[in-house]
PQR file of N, CA, C, O and H, with PARSE charges and radii, in Angstrom:
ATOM      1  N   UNK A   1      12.245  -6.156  -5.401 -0.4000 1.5000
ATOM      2  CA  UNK A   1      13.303  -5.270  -5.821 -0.0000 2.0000
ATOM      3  C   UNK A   1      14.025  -5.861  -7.032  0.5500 1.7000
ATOM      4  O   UNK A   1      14.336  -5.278  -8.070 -0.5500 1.4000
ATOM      5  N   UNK A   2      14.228  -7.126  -6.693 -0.4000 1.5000
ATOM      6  CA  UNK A   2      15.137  -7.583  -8.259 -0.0000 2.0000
ATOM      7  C   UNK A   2      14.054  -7.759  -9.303  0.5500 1.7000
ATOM      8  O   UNK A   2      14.274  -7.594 -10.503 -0.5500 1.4000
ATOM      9  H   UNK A   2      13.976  -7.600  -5.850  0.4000 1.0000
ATOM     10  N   UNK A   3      13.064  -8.044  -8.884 -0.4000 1.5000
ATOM     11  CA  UNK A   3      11.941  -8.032 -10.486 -0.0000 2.0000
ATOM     12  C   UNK A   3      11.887  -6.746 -11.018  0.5500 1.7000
ATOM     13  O   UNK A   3      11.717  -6.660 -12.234 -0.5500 1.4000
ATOM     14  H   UNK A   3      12.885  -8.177  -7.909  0.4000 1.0000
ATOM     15  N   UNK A   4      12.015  -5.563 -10.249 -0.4000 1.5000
ATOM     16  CA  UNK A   4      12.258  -4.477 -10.784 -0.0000 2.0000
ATOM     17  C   UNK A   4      13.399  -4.155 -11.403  0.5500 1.7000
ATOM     18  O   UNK A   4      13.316  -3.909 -12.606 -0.5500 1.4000
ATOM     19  H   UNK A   4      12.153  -5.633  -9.261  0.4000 1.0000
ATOM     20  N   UNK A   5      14.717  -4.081 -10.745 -0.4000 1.5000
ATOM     21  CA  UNK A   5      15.619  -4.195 -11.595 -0.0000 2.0000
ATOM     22  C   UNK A   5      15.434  -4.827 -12.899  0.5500 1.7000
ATOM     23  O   UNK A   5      15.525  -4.165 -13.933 -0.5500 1.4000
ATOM     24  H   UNK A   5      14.785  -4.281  -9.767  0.4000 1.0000
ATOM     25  N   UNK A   6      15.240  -5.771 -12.897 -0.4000 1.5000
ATOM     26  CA  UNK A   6      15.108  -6.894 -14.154 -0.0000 2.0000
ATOM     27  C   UNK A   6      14.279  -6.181 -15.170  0.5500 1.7000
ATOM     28  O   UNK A   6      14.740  -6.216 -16.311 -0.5500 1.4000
ATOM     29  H   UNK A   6      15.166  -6.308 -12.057  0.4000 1.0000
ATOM     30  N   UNK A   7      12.900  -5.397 -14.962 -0.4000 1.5000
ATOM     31  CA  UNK A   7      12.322  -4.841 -15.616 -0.0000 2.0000
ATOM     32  C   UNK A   7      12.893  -3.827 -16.548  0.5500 1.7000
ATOM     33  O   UNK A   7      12.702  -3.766 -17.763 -0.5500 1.4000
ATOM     34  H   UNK A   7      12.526  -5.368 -14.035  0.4000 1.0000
ATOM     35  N   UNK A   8      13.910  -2.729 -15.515 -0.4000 1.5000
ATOM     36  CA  UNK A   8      14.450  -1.892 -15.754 -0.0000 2.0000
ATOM     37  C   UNK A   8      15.765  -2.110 -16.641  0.5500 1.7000
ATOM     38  O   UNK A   8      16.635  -1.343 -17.055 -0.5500 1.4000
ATOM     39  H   UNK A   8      14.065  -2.779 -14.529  0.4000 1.0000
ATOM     40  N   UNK A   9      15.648  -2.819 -16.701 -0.4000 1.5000
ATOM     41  CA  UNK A   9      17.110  -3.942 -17.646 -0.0000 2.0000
ATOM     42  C   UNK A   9      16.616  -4.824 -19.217  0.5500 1.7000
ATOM     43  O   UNK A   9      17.301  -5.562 -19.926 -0.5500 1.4000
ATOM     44  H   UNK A   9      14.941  -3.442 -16.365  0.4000 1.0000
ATOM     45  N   UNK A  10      15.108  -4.367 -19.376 -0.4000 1.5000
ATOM     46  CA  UNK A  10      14.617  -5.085 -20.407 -0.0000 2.0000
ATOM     47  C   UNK A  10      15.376  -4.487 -21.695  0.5500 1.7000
ATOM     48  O   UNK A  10      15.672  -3.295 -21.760 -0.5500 1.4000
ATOM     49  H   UNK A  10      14.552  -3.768 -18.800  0.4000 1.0000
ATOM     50  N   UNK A  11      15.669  -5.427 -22.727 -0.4000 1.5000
ATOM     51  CA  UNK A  11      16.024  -5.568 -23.798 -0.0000 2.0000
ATOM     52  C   UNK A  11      15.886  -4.014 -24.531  0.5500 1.7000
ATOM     53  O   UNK A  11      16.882  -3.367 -24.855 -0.5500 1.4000
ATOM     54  H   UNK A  11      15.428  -6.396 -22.674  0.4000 1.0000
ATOM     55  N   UNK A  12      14.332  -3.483 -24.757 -0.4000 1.5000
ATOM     56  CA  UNK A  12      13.797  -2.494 -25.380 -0.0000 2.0000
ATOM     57  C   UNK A  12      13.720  -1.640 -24.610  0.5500 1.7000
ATOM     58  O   UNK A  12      13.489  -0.608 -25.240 -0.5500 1.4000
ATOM     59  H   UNK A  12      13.523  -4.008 -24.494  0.4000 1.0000
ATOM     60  N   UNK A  13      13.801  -1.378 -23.199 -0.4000 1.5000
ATOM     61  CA  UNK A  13      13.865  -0.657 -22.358 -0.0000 2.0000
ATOM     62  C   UNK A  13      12.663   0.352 -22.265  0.5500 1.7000
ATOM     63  O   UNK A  13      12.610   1.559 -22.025 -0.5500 1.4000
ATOM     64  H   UNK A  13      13.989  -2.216 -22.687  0.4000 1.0000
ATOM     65  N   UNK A  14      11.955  -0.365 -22.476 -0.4000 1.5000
ATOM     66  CA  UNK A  14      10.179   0.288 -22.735 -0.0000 2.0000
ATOM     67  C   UNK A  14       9.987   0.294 -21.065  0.5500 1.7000
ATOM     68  O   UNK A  14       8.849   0.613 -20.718 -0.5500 1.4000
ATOM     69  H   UNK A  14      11.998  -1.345 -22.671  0.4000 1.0000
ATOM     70  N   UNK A  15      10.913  -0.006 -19.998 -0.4000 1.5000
ATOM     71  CA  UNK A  15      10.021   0.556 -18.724 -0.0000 2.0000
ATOM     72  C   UNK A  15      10.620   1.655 -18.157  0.5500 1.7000
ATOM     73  O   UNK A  15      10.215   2.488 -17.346 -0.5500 1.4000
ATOM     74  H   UNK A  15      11.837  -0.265 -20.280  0.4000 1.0000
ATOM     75  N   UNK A  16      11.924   1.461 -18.879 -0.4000 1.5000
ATOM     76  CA  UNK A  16      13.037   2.792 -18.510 -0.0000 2.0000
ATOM     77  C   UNK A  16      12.312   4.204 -19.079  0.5500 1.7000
ATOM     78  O   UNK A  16      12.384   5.311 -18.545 -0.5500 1.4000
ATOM     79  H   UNK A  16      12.253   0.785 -19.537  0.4000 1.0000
ATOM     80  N   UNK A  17      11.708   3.904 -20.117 -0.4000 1.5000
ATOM     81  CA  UNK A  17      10.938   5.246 -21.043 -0.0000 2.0000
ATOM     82  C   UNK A  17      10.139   5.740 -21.039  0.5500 1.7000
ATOM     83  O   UNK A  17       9.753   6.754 -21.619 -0.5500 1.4000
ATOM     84  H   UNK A  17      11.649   3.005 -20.550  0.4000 1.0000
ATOM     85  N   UNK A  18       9.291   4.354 -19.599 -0.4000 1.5000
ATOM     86  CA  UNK A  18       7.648   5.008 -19.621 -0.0000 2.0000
ATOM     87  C   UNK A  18       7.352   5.338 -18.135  0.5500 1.7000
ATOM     88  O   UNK A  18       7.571   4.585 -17.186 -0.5500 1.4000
ATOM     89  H   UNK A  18       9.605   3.530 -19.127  0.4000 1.0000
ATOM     90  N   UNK A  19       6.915   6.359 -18.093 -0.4000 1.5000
ATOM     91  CA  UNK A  19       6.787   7.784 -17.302 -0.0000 2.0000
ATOM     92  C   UNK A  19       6.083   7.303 -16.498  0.5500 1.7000
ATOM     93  O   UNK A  19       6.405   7.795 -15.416 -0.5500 1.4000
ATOM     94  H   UNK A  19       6.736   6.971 -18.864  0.4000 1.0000
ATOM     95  N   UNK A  20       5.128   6.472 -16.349 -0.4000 1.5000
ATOM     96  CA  UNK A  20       4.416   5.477 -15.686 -0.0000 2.0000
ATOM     97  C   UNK A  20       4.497   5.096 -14.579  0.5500 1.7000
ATOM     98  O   UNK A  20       3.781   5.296 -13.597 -0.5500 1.4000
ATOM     99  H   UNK A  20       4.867   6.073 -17.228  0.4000 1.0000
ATOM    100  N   UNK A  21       6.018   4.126 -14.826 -0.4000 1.5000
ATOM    101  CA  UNK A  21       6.036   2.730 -14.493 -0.0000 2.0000
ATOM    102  C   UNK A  21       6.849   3.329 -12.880  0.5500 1.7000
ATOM    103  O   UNK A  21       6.475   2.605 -11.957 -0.5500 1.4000
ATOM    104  H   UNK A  21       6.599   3.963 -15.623  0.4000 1.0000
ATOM    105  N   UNK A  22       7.718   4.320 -12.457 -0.4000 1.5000
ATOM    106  CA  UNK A  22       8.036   4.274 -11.117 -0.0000 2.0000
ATOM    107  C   UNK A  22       6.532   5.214 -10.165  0.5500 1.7000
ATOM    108  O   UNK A  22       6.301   5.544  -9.001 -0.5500 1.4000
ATOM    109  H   UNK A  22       8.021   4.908 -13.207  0.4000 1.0000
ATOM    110  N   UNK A  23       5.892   5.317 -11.389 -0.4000 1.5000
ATOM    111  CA  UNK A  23       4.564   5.172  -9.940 -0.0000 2.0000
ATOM    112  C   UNK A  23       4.000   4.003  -9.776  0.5500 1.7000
ATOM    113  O   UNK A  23       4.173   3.415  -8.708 -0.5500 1.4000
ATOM    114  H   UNK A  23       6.079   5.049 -12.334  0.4000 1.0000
ATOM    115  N   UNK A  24       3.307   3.498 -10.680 -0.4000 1.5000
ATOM    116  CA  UNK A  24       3.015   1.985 -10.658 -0.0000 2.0000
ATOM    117  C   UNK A  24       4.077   1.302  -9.767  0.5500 1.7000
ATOM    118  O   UNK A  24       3.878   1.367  -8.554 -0.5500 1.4000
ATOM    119  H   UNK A  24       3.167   3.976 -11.547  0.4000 1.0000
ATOM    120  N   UNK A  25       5.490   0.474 -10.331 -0.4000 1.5000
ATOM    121  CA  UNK A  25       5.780   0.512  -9.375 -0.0000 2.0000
ATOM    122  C   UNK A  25       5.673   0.756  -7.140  0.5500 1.7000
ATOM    123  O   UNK A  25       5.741   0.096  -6.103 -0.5500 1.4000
ATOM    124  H   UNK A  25       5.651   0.422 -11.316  0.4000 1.0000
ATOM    125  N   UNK A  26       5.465   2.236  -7.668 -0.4000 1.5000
ATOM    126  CA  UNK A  26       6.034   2.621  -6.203 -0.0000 2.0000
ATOM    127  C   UNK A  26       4.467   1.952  -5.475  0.5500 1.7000
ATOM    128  O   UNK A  26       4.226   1.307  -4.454 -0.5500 1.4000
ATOM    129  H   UNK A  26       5.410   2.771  -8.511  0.4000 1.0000
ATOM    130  N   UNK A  27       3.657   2.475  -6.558 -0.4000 1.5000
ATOM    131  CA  UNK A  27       1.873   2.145  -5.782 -0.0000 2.0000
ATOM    132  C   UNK A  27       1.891   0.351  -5.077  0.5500 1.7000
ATOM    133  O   UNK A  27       1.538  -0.005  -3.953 -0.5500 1.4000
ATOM    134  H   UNK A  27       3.853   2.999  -7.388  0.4000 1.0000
ATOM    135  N   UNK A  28       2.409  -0.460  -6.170 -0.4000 1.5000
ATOM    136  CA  UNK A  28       2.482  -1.712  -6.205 -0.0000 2.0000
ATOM    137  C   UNK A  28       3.055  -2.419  -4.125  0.5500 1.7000
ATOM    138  O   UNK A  28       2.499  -3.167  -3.321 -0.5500 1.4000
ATOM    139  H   UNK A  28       2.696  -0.170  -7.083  0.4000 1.0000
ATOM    140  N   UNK A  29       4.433  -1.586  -4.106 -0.4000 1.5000
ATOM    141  CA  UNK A  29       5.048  -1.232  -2.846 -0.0000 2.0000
ATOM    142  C   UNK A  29       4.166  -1.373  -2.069  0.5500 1.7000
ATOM    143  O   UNK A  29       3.596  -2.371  -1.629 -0.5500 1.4000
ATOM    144  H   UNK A  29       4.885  -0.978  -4.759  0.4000 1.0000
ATOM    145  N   UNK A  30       4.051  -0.253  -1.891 -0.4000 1.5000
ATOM    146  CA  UNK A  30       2.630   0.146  -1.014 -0.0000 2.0000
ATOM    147  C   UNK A  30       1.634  -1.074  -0.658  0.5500 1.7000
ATOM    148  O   UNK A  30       1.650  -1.763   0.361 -0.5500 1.4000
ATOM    149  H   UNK A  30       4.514   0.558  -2.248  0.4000 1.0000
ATOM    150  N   UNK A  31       0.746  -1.161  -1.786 -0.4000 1.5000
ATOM    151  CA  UNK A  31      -0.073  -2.130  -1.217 -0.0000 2.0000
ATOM    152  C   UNK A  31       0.151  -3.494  -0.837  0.5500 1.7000
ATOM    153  O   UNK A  31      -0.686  -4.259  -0.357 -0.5500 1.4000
ATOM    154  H   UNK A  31       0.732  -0.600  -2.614  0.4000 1.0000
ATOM    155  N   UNK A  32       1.675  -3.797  -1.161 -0.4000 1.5000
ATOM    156  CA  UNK A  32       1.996  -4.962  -0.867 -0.0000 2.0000
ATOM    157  C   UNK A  32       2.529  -4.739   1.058  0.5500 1.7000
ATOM    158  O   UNK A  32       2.367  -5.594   1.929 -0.5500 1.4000
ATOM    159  H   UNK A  32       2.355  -3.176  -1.551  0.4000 1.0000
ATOM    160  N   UNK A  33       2.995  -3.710   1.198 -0.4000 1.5000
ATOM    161  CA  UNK A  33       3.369  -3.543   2.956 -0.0000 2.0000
ATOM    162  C   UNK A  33       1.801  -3.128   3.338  0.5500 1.7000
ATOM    163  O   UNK A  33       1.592  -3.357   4.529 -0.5500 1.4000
ATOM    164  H   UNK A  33       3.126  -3.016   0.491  0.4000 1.0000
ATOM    165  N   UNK A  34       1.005  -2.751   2.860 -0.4000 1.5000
ATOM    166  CA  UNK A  34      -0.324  -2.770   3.722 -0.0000 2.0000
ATOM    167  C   UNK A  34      -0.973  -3.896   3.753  0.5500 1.7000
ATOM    168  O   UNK A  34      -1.606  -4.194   4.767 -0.5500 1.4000
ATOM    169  H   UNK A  34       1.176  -2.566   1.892  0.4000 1.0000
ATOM    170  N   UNK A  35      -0.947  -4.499   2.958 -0.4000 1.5000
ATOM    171  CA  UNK A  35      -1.655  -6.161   2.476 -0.0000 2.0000
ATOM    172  C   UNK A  35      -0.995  -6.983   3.891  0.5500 1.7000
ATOM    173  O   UNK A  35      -1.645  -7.583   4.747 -0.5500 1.4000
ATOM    174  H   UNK A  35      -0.433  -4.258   2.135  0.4000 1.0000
ATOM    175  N   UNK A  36       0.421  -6.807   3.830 -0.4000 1.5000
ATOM    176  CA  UNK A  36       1.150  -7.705   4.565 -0.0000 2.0000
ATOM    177  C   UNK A  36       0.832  -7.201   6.504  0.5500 1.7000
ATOM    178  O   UNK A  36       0.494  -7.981   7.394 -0.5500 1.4000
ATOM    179  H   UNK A  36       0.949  -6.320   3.135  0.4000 1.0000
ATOM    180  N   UNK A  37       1.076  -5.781   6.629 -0.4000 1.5000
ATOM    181  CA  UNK A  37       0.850  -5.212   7.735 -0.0000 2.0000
ATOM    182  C   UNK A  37      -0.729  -5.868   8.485  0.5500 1.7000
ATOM    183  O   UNK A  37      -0.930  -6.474   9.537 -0.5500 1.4000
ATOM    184  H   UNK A  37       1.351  -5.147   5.906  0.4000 1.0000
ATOM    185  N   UNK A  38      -1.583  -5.442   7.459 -0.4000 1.5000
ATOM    186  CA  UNK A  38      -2.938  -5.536   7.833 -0.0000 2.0000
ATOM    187  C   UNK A  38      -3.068  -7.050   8.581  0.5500 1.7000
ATOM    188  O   UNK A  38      -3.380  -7.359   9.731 -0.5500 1.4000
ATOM    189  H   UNK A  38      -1.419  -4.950   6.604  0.4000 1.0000
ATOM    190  N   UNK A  39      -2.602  -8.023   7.141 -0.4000 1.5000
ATOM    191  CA  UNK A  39      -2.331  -9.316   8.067 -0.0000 2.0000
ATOM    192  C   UNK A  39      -1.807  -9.834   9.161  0.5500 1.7000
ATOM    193  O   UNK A  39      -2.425 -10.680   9.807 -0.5500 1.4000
ATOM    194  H   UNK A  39      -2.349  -7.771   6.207  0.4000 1.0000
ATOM    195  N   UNK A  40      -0.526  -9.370   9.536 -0.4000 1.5000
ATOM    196  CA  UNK A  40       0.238  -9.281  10.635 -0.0000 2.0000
ATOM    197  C   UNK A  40      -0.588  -8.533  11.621  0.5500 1.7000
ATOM    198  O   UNK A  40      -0.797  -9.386  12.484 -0.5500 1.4000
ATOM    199  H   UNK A  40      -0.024  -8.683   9.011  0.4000 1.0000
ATOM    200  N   UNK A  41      -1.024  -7.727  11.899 -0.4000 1.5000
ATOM    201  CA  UNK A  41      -2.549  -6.804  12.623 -0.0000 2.0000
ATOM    202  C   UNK A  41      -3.393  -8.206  13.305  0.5500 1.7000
ATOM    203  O   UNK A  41      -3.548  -8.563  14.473 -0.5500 1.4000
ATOM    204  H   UNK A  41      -0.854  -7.035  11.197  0.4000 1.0000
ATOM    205  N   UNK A  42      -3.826  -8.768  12.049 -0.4000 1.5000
ATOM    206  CA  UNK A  42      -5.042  -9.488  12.281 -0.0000 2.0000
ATOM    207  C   UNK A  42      -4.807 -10.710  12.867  0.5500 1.7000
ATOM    208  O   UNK A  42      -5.767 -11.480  12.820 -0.5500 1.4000
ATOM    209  H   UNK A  42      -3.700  -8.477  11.100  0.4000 1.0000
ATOM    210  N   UNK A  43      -3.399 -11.280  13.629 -0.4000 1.5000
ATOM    211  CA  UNK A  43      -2.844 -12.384  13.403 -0.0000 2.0000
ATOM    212  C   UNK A  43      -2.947 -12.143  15.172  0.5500 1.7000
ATOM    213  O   UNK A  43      -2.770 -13.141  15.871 -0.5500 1.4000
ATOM    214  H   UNK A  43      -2.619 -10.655  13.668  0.4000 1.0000
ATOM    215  N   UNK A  44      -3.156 -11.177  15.659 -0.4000 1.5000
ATOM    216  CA  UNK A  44      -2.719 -10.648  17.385 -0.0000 2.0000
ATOM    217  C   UNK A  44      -3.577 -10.775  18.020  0.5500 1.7000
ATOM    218  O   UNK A  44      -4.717 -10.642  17.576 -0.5500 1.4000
ATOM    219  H   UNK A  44      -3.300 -10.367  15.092  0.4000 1.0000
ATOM    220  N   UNK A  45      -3.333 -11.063  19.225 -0.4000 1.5000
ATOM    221  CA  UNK A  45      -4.425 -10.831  20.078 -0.0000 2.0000
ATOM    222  C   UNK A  45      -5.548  -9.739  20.188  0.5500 1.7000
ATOM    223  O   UNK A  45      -6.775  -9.802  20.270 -0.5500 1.4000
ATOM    224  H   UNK A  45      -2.407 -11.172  19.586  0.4000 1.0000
ATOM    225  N   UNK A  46      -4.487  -8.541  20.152 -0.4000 1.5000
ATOM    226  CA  UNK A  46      -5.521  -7.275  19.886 -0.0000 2.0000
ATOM    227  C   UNK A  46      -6.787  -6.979  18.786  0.5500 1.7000
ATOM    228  O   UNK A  46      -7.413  -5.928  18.644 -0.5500 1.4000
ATOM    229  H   UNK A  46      -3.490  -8.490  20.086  0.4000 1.0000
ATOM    230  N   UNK A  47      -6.954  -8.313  18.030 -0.4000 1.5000
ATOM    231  CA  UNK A  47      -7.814  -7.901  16.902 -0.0000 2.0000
ATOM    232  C   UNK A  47      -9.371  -7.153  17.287  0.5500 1.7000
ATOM    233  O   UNK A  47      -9.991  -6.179  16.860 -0.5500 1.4000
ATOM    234  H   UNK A  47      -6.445  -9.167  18.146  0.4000 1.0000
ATOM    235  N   UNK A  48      -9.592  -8.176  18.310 -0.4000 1.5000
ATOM    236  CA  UNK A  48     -11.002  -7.794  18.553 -0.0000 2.0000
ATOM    237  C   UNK A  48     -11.056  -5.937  19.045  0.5500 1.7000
ATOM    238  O   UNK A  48     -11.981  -5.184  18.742 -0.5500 1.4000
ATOM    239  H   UNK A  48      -9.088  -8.967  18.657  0.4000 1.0000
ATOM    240  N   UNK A  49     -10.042  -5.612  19.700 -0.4000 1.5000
ATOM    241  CA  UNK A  49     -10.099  -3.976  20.014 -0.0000 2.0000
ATOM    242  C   UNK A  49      -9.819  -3.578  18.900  0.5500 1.7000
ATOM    243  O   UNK A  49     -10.489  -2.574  18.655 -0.5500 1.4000
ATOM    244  H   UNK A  49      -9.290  -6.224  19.947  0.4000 1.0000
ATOM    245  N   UNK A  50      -8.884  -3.968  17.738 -0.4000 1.5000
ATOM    246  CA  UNK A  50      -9.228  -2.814  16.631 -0.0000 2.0000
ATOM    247  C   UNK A  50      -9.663  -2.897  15.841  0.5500 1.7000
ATOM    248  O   UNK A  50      -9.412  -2.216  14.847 -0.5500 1.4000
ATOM    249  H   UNK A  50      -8.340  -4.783  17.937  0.4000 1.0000
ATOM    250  N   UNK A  51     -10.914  -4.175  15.951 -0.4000 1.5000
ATOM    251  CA  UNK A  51     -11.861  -3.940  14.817 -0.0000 2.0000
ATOM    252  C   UNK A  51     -13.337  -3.313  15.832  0.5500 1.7000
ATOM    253  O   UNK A  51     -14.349  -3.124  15.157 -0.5500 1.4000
ATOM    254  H   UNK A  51     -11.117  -4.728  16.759  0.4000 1.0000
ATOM    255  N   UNK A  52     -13.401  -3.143  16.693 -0.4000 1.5000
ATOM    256  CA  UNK A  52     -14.193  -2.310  17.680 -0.0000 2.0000
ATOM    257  C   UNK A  52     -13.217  -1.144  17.745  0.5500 1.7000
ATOM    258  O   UNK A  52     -13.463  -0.943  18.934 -0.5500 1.4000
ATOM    259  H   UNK A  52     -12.579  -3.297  17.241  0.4000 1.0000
ATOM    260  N   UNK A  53     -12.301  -0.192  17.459 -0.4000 1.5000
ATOM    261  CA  UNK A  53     -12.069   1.009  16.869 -0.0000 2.0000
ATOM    262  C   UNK A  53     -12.713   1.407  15.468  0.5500 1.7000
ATOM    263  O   UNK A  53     -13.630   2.219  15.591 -0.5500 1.4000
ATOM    264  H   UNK A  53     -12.101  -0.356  16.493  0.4000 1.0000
ATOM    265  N   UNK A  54     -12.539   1.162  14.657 -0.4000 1.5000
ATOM    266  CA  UNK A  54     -12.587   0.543  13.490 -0.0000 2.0000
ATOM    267  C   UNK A  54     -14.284   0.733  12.952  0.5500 1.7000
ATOM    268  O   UNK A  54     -14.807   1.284  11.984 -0.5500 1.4000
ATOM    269  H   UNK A  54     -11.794   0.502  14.558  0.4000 1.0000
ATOM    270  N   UNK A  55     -14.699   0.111  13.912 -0.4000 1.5000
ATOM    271  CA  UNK A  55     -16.023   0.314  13.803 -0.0000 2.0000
ATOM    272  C   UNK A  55     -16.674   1.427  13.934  0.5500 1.7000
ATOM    273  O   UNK A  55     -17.398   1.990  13.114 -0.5500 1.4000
ATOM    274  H   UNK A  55     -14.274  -0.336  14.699  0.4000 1.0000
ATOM    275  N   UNK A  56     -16.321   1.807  15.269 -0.4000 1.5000
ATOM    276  CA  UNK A  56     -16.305   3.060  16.048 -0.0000 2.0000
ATOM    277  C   UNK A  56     -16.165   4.806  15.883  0.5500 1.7000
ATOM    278  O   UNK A  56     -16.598   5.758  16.532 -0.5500 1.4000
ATOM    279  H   UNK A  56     -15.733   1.349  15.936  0.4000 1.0000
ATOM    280  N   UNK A  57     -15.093   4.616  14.322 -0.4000 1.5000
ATOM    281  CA  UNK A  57     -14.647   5.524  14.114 -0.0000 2.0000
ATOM    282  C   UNK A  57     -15.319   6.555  13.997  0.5500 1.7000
ATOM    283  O   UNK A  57     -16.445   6.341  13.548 -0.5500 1.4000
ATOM    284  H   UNK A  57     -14.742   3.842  13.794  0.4000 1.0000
ATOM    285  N   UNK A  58     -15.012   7.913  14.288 -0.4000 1.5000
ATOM    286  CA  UNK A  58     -16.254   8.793  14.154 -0.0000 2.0000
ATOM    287  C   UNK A  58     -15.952   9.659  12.453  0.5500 1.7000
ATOM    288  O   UNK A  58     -14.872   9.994  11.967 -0.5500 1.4000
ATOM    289  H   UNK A  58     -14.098   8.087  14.653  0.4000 1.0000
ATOM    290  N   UNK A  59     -16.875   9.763  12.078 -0.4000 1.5000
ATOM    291  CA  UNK A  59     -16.465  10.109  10.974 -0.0000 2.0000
ATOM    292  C   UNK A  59     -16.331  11.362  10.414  0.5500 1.7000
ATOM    293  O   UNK A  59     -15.766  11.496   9.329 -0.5500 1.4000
ATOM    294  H   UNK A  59     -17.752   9.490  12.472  0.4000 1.0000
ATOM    295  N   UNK A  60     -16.766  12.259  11.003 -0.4000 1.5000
ATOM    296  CA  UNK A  60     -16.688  13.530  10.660 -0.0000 2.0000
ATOM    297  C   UNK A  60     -15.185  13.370  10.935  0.5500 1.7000
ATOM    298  O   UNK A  60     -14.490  12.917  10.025 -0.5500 1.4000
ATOM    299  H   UNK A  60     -17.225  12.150  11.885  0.4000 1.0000
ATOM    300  N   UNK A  61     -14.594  13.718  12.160 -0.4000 1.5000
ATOM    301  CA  UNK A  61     -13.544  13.415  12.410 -0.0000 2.0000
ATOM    302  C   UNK A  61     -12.530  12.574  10.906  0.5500 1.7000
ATOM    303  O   UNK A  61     -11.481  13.001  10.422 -0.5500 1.4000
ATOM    304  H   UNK A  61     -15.158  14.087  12.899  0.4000 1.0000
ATOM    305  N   UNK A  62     -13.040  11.752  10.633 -0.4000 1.5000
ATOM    306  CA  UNK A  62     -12.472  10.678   9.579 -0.0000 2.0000
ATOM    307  C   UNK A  62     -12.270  11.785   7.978  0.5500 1.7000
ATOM    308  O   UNK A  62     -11.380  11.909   7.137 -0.5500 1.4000
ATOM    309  H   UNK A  62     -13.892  11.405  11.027  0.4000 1.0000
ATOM    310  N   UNK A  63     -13.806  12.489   8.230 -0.4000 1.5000
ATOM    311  CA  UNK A  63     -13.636  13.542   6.869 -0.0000 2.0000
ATOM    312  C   UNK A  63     -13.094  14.563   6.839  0.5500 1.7000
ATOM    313  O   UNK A  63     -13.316  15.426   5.989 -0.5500 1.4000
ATOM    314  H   UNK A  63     -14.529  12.388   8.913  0.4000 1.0000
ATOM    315  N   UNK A  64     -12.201  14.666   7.855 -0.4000 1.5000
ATOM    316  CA  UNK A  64     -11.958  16.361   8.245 -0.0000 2.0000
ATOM    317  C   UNK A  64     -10.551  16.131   7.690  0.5500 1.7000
ATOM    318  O   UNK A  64     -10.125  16.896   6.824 -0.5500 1.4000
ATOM    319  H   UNK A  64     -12.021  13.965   8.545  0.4000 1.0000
ATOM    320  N   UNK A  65      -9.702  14.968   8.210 -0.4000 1.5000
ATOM    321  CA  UNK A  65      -8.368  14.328   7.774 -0.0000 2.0000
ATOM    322  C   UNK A  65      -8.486  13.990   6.336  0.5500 1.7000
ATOM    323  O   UNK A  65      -7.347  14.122   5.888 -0.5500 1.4000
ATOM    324  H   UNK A  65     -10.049  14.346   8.913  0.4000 1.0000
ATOM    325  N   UNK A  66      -9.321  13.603   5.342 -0.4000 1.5000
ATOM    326  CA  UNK A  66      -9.236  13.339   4.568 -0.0000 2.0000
ATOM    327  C   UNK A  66      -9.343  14.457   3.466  0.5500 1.7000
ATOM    328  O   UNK A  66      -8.682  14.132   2.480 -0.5500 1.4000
ATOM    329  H   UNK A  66     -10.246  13.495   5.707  0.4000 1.0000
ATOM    330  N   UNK A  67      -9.912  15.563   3.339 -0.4000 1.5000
ATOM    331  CA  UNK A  67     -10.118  17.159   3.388 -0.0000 2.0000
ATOM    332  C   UNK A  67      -8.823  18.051   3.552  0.5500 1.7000
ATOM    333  O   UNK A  67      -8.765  19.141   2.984 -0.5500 1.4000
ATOM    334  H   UNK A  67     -10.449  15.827   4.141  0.4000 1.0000
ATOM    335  N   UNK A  68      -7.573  17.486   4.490 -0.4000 1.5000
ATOM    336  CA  UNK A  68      -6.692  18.215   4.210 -0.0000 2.0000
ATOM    337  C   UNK A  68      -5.894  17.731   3.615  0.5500 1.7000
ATOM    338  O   UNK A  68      -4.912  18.380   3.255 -0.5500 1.4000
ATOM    339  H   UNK A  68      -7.619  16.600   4.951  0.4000 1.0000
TER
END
């Protein structure tokens, strides 16, 4: 959050202007709480059942969600 601010505070203000940067940004977010989640996931006892879900998954099912 404060590296962003900071960004948003640059001199030339080239991140304030570019149309871009609060998706980037927001994307950045994102994969940093899934990166972190996933790890925290993998850290549990439960791993072995949800990577045997995981495996499992049926996929039509998988394409039908992804389709809407």
């Amino acid at each position: 959050m404060m590296h962003k601010r900071h960004l948003l505070m640059y001199y030339d203000k080239r991140f304030q202007k570019d149309p871009h940067f609060p998706l980037i940004a927001f994307n950045h977010e994102q994969m940093k709480e899934s990166t972190t989640a996933g790890y925290l996931t993998a850290e549990k006892r439960s791993f072995r059942d949800i990577t045997d879900r995981l495996m499992n998954v049926n996929m039509e099912v998988l394409s039908d969600l992804t389709n809407e």
